[in-house]
BAFI-3210 file (N, C-alpha, C; in Angstrom, 3 decimals, decimal comma, padded with zeros to 6 digits):
// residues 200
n [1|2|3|4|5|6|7|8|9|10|11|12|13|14|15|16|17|18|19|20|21|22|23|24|25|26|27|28|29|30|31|32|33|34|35|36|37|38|39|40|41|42|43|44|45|46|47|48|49|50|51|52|53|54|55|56|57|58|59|60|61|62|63|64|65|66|67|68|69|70|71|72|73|74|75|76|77|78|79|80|81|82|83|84|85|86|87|88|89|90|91|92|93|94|95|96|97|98|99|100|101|102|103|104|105|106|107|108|109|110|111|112|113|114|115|116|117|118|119|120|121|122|123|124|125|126|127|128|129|130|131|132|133|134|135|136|137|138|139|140|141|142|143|144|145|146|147|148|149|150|151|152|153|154|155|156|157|158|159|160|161|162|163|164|165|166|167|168|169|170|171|172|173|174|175|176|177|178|179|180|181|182|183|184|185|186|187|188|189|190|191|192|193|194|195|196|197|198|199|200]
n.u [013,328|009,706|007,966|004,650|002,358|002,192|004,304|006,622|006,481|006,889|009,239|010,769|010,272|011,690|014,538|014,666|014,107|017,076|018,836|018,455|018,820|021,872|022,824|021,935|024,243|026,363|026,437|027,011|029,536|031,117|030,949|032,615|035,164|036,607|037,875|038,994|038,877|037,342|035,830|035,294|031,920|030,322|028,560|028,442|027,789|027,607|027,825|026,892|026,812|025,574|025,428|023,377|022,761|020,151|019,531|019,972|022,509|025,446|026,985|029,025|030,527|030,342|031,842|031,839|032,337|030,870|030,566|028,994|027,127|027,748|025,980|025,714|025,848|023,973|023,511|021,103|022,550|023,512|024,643|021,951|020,049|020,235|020,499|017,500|015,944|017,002|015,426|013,511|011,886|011,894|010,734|011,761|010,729|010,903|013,051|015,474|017,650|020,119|021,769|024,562|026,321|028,332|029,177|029,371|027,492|024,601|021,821|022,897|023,115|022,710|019,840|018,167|018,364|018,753|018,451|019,387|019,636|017,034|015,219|013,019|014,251|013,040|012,659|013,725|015,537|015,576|017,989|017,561|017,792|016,878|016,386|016,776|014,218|012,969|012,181|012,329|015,384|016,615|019,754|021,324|022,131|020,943|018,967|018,874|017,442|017,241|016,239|017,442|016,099|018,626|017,992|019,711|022,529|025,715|027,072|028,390|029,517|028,833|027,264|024,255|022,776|019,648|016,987|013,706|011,143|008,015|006,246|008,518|010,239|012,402|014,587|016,834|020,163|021,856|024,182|026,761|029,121|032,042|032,710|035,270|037,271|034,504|031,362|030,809|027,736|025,233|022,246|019,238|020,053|020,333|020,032|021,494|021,273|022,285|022,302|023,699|023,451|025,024|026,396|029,143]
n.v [-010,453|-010,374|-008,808|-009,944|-007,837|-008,701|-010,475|-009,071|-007,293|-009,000|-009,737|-007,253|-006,956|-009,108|-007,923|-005,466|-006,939|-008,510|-006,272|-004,896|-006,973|-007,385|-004,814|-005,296|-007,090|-006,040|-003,922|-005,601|-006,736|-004,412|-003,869|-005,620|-005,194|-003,656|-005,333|-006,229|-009,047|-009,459|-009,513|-007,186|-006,275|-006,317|-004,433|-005,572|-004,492|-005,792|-004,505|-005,300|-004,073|-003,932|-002,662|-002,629|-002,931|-001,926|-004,320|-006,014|-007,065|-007,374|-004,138|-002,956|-004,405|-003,904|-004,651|-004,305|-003,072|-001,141|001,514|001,675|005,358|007,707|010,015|013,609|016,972|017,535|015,202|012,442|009,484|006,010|005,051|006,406|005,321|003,102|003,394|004,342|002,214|000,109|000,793|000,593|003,219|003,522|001,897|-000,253|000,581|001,273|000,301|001,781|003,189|005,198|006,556|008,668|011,549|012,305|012,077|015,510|016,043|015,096|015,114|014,902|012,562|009,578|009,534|011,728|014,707|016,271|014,842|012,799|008,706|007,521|005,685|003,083|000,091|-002,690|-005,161|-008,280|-010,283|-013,299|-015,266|-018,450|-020,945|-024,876|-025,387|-027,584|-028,274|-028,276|-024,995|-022,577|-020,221|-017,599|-017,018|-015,175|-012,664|-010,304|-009,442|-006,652|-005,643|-003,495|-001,477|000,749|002,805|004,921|007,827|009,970|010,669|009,866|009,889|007,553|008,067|007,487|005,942|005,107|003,570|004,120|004,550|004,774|005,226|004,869|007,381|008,876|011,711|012,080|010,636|007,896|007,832|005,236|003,591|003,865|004,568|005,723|005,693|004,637|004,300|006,277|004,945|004,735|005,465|005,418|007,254|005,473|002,773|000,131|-000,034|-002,683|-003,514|-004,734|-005,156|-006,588|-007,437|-008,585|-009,413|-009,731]
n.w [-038,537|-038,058|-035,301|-033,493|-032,040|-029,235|-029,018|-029,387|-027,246|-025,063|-026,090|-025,523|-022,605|-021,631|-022,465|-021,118|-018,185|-018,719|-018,278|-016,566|-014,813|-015,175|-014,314|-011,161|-010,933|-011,761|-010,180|-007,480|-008,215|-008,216|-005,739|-005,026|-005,995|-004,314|-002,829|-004,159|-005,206|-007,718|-011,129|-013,562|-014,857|-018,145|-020,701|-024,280|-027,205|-030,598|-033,454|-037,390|-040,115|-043,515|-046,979|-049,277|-052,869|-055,309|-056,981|-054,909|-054,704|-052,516|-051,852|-049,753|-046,772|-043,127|-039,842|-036,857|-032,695|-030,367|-027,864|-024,841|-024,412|-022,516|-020,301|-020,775|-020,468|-022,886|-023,754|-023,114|-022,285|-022,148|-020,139|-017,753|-018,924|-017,978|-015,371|-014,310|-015,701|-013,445|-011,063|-011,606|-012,971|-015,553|-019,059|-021,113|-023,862|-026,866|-029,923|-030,980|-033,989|-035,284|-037,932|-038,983|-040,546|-038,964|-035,466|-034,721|-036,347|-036,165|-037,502|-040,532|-042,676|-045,473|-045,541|-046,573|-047,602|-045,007|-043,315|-040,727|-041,044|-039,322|-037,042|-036,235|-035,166|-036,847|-035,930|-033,895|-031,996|-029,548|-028,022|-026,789|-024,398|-022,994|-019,984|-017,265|-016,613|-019,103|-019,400|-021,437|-021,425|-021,455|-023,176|-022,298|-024,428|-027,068|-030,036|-032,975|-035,387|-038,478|-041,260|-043,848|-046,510|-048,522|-049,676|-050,904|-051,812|-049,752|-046,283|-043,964|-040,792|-038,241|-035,412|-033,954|-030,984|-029,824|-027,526|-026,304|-023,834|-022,223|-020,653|-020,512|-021,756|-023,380|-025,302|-024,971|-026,135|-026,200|-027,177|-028,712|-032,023|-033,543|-037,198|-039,592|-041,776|-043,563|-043,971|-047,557|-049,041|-051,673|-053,624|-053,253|-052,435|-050,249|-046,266|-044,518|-040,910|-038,296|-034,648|-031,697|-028,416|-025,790|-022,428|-019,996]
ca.u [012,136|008,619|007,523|003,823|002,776|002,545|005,631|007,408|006,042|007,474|010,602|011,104|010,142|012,792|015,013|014,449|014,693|017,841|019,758|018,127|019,789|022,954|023,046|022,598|025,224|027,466|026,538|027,666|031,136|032,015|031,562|033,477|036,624|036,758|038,228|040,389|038,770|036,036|036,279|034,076|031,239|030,424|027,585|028,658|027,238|028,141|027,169|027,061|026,053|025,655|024,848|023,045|022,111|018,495|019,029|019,827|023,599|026,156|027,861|029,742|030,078|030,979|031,124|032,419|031,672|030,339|030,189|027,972|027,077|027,505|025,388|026,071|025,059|023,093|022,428|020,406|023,184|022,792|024,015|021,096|018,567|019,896|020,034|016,271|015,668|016,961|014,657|011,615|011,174|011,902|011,102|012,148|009,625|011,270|015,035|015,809|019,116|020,369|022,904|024,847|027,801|029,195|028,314|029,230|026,492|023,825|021,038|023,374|023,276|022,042|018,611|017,551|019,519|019,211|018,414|019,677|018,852|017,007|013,672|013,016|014,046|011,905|012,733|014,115|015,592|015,953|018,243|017,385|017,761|016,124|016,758|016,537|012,712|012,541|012,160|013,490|016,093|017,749|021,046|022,267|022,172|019,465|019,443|017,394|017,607|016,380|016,675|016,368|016,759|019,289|017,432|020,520|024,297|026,219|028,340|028,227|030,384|028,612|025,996|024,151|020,937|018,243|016,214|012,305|010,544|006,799|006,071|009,739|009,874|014,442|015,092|018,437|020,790|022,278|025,119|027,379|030,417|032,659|033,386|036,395|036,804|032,762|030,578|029,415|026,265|024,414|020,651|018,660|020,845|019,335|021,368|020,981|021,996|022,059|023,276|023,778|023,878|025,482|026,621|029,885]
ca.v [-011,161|-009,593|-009,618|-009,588|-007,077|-009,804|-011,151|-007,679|-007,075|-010,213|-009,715|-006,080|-007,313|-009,921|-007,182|-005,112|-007,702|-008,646|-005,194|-004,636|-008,174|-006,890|-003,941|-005,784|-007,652|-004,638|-003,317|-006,460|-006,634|-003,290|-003,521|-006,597|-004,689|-003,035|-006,496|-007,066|-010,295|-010,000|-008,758|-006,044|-006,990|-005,870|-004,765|-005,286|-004,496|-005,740|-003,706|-005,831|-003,137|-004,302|-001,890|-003,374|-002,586|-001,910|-005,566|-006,861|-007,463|-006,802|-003,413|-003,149|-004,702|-003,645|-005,521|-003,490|-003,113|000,210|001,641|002,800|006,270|008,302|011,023|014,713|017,924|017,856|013,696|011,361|008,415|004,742|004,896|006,921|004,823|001,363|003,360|004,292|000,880|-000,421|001,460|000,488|004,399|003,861|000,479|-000,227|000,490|001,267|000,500|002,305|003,758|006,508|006,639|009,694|011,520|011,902|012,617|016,507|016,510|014,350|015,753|014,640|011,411|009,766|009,246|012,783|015,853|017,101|014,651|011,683|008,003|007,441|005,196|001,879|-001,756|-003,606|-007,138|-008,294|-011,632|-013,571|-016,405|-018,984|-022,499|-024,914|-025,661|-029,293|-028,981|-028,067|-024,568|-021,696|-019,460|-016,675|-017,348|-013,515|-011,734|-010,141|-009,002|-005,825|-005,547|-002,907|-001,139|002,259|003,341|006,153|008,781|010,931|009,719|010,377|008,625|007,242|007,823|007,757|005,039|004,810|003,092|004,857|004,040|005,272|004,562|005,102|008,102|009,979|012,056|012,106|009,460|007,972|007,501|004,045|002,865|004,320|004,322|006,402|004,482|005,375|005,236|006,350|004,069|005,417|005,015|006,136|007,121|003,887|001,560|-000,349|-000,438|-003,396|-003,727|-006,166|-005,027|-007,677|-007,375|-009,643|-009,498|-010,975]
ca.w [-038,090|-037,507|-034,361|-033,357|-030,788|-027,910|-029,048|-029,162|-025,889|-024,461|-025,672|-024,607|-021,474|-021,472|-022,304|-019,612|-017,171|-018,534|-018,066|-014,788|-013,792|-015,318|-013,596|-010,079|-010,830|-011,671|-008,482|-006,330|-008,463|-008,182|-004,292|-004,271|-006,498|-003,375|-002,042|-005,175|-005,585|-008,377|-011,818|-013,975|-016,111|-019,222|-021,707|-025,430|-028,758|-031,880|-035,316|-038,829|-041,096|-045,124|-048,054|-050,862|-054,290|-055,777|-057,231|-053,722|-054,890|-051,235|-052,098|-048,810|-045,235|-041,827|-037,991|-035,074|-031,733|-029,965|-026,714|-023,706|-024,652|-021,226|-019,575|-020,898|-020,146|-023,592|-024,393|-022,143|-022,343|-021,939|-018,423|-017,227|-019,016|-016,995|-013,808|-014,394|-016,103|-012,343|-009,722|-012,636|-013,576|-017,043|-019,368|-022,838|-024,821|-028,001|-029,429|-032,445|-034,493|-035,719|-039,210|-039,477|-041,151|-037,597|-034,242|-034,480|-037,508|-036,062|-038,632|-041,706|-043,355|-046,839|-045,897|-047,313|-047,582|-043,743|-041,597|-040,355|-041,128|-037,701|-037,247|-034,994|-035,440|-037,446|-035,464|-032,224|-031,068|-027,931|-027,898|-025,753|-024,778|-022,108|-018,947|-017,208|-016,449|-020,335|-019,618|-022,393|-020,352|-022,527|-023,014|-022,532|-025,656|-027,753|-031,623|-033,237|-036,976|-039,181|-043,234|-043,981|-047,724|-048,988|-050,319|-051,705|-051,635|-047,961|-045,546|-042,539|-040,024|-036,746|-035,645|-032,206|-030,814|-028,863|-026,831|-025,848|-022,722|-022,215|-020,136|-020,536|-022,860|-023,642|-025,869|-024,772|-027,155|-025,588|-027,332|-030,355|-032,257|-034,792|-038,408|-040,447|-042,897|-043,324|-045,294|-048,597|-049,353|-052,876|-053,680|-053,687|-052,001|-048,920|-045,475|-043,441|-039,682|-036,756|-033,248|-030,743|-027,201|-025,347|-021,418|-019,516]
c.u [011,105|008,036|005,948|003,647|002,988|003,571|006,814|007,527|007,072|009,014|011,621|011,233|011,402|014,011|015,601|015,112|016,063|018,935|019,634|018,976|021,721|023,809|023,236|023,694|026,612|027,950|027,556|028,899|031,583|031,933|032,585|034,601|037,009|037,693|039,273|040,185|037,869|036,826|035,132|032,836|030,954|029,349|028,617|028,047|028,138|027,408|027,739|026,193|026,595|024,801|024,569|022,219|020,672|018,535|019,541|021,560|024,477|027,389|028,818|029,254|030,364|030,736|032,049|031,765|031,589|030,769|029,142|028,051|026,793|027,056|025,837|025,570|023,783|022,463|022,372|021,367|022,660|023,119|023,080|019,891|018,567|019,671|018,598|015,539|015,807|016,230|013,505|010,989|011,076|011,648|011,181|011,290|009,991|012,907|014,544|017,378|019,286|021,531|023,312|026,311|028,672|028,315|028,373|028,054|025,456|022,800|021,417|023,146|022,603|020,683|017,234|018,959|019,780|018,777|018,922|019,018|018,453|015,417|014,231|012,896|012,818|011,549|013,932|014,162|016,127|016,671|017,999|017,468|017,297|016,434|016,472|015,131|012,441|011,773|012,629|013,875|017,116|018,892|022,036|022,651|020,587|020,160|018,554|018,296|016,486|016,928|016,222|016,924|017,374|018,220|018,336|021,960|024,699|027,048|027,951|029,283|029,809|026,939|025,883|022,546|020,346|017,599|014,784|011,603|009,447|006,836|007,345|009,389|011,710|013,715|016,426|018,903|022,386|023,544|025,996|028,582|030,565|033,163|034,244|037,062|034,898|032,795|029,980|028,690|025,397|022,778|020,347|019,170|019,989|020,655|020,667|021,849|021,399|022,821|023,009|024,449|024,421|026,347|027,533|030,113]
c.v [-010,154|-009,661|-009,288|-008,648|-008,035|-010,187|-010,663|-007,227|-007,751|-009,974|-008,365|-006,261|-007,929|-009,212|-006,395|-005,815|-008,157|-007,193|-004,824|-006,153|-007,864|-005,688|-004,366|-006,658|-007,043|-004,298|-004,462|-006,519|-005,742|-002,991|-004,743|-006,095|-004,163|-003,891|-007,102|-008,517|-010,544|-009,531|-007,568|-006,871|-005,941|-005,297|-004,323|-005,350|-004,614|-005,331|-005,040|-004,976|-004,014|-003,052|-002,638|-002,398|-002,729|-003,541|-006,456|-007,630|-006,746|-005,308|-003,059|-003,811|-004,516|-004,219|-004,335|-003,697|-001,948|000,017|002,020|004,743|006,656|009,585|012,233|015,698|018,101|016,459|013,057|010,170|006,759|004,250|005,448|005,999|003,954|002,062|003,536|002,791|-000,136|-000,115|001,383|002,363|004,400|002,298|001,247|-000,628|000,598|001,140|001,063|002,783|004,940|006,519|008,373|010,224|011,636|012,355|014,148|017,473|015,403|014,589|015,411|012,905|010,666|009,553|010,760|014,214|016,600|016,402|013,289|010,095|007,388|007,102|003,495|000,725|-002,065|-004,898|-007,375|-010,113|-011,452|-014,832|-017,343|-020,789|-023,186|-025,633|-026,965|-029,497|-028,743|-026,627|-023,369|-020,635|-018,709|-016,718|-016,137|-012,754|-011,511|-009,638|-008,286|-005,721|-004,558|-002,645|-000,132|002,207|004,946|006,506|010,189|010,014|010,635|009,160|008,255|006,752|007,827|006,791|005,408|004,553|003,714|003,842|004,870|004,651|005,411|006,041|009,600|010,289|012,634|010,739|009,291|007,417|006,339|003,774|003,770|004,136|005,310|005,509|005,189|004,318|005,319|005,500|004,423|005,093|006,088|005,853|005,591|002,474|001,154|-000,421|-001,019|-003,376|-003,986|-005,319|-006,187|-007,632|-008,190|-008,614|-010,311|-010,262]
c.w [-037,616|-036,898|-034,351|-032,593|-029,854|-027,706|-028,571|-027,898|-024,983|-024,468|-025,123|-023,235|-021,181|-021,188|-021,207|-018,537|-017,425|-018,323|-016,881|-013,942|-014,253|-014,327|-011,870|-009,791|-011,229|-010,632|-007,691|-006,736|-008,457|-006,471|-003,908|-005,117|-005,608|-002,758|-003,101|-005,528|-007,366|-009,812|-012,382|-015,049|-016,748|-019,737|-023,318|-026,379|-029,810|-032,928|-036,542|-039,731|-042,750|-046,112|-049,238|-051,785|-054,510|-055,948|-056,491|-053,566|-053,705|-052,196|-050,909|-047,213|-044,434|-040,642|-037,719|-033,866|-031,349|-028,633|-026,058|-023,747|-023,020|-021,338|-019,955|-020,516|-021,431|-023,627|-023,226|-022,848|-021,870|-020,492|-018,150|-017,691|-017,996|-016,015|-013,709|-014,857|-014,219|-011,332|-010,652|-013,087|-014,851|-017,364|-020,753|-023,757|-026,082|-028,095|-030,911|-032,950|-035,271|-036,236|-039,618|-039,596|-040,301|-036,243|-034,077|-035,425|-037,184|-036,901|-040,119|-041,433|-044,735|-046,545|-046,630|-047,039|-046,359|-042,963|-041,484|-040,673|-039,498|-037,843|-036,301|-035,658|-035,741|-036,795|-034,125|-032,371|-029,795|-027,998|-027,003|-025,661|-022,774|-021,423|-018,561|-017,044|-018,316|-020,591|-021,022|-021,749|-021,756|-021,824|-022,737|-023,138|-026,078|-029,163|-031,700|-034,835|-037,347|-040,564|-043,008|-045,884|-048,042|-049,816|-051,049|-051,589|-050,304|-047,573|-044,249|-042,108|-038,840|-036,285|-033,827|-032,323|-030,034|-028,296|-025,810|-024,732|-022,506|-020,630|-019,458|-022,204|-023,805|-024,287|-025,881|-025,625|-026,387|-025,720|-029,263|-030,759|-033,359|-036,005|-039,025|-040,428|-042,871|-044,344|-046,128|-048,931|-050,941|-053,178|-054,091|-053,247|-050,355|-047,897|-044,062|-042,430|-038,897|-035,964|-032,136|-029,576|-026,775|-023,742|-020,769|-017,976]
res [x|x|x|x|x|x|x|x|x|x|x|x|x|x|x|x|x|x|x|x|x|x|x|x|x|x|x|x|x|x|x|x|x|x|x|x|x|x|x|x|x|x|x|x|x|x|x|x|x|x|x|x|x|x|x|x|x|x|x|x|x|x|x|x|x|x|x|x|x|x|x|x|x|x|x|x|x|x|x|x|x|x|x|x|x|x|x|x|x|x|x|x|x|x|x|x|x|x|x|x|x|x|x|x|x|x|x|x|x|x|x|x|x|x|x|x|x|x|x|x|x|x|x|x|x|x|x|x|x|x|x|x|x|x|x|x|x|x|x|x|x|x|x|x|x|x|x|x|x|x|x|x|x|x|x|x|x|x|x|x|x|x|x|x|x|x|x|x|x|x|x|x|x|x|x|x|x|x|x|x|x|x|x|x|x|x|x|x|x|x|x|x|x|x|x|x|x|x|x|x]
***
């Protein structure tokens, strides 16, 4: 789906506010594990990657789920964005992804011969449904979809989303996972993928 800017806006926003309400609600259950009463909450992403053919015919498909990419001495992780996302220093201005032959070759993958397929969601949902005054109250997930096209043949073994925020200048690399077997991919083939947040 293509959003407008206003729209885009809106739902970044939404965004936002929902990880920042995630996060205080991290906080309060991890001081009440202290008490052995509560439990942990979550953030999960699910991947549905599809490879299709020039004439739009499914050449392979993949779901998984990823993790929270953490804090390194070299990568800005997706904890560090929420804790900045929570004290308002950082917002989510851009989500994007990044397709490559693994994580110790971030620079490889088929979208040309040395660099990675890596560029920003095309589309963004918000699920939502409405409350008793007949408000619309997101239901706790979001969706970002994008396509890149192979530009040589390659694999992909190593996916993760980014994430850009207006006036930093790290782009954190949020959420990722290892695939294996990798997904081959040949010149000219299109590769679609959905990630879907969701919160428990």
């Amino acid at each position: 789906m293509k959003l407008h800017n206003g729209n885009r806006h809106y739902v970044l926003a939404v965004m936002t506010a929902a990880v920042i309400a995630l996060g205080a609600i991290t906080h309060a259950q991890t001081a009440g594990q202290r008490g052995g009463t509560n439990e942990g909450v979550g953030i999960h992403g699910h991947w549905v990657i599809e490879v299709h053919n020039a004439d739009g015919s499914l050449a392979e498909r993949r779901e998984f789920d990823n993790a929270l990419i953490q804090t390194t001495a070299t990568v800005a992780g997706g904890n560090s964005a929420m804790a900045g996302l929570l004290i308002g220093r950082f917002d989510a201005a851009s989500w994007g992804f990044r397709l490559a032959t693994s994580a110790a070759q971030p620079g490889s993958g088929p979208c040309s011969g040395s660099t990675a397929c890596s560029t920003l969601f095309s589309g963004a949902s918000l699920p939502t449904a409405d409350d008793e005054a007949g408000h619309p109250i997101p239901t706790g997930s979001f969706a970002l979809s994008g396509q890149v096209q192979a530009a040589s043949d390659g694999s992909i073994g190593w996916v993760t989303t980014t994430l850009g925020s207006h006036g930093v200048s790290t782009q954190f690399s949020f959420s990722g996972r290892d695939i294996s077997p990798a997904i081959q991919v040949r010149n000219g083939q299109f590769v679609q993928l959905t990630v879907t947040y969701s919160f428990s």
